[in-house]
Structure formats: C-alpha cells, structure tokens
C-alpha positions in Angstrom: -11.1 9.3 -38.8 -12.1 12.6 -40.3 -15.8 14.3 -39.1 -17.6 16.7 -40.1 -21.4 18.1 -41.1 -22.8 20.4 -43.0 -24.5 23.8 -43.0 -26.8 25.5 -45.2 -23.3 26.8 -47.3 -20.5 25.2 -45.9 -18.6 22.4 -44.0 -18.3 22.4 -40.1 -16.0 20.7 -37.9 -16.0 20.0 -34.2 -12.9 19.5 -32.2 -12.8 17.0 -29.0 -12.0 19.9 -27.2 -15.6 21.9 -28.1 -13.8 24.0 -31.1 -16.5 24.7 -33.9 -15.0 25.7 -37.7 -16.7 26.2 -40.5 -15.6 26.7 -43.8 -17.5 28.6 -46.9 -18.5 26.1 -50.0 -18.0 28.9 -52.9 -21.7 28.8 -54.6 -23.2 26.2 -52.2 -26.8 27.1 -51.8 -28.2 24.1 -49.7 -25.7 21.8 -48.8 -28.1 18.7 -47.3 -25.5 16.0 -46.5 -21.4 15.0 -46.9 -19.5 11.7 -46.7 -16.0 11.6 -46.3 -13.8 10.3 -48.8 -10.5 8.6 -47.2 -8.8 7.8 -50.6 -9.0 11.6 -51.7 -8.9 13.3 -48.1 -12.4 15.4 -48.6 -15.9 15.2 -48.3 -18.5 14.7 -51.4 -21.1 17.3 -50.1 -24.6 16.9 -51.7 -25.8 20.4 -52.6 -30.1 19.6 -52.5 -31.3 23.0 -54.3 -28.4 22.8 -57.1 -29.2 19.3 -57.6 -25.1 18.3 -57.9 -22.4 17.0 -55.8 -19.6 19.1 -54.6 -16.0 18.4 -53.5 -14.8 19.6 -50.3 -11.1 18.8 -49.5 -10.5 18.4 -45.9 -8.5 21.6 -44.7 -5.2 20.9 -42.9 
C-alpha cells in the first residue's frame, strides 16, 4: 500500500522509519487533497486554487 499527503505544492511521503520526502508538483499552487491510484501507480492530487486535478506518479 502506497501513502502519502500533500503540501501546499507538492507530494510528501513518510517512511516507517521517520524519513520525510517531498517532491515538487511543477505549477501546483494549492494542492488540497490526493488519492492514490493502484491501477496507474500515482496519486490524483486535487489542486483547490487551479480548480483541476493533477497526476502524480509515485516515484520509485
């Protein structure tokens, strides 16, 4: 199972082990909330003051 959340301008990630990543959406400019999509191996990130949904694949 694949987690993650978002920032203001990106996708984070949290390890079991207390790692924090974050990756840079290009032109994100208030990411609000992401579900992850299995079939795809991403996230559909919902970008609130662009009003449009935004692919993030999931980084290796």
């Amino acid at each position: 199972m694949h987690s993650g959340f978002p920032t203001s301008t990106g996708v984070g990630r949290i390890t079991t082990a207390g790692v924090i990543t974050v990756w840079p959406l290009p032109e994100a400019r208030e990411l609000t909330a992401l579900v992850y999509d299995p079939r795809h191996h991403g996230f559909v990130v919902a970008d609130a003051k662009a009003a449009v949904l935004r692919w993030f694949p999931t980084p290796a």
